[in-house]
C-alpha positions as CSV (number, residue, x, y, z in Angstrom):
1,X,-4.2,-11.0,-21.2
2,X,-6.8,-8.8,-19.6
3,X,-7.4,-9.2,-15.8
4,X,-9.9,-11.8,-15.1
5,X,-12.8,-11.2,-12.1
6,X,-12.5,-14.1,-10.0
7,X,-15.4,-13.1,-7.6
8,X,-17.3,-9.5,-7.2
9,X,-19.3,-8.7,-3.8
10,X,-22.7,-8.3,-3.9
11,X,-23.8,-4.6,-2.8
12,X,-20.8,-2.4,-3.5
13,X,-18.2,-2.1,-6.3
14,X,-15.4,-4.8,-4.6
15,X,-13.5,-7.3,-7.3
16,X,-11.2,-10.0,-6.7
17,X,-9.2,-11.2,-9.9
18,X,-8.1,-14.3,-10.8
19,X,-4.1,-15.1,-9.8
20,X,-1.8,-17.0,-10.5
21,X,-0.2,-16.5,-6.7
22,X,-2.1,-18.3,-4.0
23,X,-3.6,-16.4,-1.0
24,X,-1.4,-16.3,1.9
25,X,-2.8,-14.1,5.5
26,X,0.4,-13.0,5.6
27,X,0.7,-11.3,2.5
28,X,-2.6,-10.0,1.7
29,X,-3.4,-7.2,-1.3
30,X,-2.2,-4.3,0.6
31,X,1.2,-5.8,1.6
32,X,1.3,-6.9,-2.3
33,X,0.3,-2.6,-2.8
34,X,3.0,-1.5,-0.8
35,X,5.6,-3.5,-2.2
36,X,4.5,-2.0,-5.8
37,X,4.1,1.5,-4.2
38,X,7.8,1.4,-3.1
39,X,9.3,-0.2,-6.0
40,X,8.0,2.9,-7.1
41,X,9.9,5.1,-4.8
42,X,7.0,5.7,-2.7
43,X,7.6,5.2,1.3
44,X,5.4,2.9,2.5
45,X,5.8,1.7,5.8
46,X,5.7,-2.0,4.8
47,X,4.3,-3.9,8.4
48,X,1.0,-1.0,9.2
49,X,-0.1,-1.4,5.1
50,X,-1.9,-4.4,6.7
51,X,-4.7,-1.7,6.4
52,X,-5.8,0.5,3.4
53,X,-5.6,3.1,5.4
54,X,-1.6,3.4,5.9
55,X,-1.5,3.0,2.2
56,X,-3.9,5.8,1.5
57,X,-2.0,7.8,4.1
58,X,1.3,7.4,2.1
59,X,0.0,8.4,-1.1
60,X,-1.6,11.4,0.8
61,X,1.8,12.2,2.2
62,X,3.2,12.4,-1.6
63,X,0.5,13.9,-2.7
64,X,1.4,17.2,-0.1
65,X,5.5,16.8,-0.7
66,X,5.2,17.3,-4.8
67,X,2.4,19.7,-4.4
68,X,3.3,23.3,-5.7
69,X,4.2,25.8,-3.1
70,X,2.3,28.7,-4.3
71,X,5.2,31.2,-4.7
């Protein structure tokens, strides 16, 4: 069904849902992002999406290859 909240931070809109994976340090949300982003056929450079950054960098990369070139 639906996605379940699991636990939401106090102060700013951040959700964790409910899985049925376990949590691992070595294969934390934005590892689990990239791999998605990829499948995709989005380059993602798999070990720097330990931060969001790298992640938001390769969608902003994507974003400027399919943008129209004005002609």
């Amino acid at each position: 069904g639906a996605p379940r909240i699991a636990a939401a931070r106090e102060g700013d809109d951040a959700r964790f849902f409910a899985s049925r994976e376990t949590f691992s340090i070595v294969r934390l949300c934005n590892h689990w992002t990239a791999g998605v982003l990829n499948a995709a056929g989005l380059p993602v450079r798999p070990f720097r999406s330990i931060v969001s950054s790298e992640l938001m960098a390769a969608i902003d990369r994507a974003e400027l290859d399919s943008a129209p070139s004005g002609d």
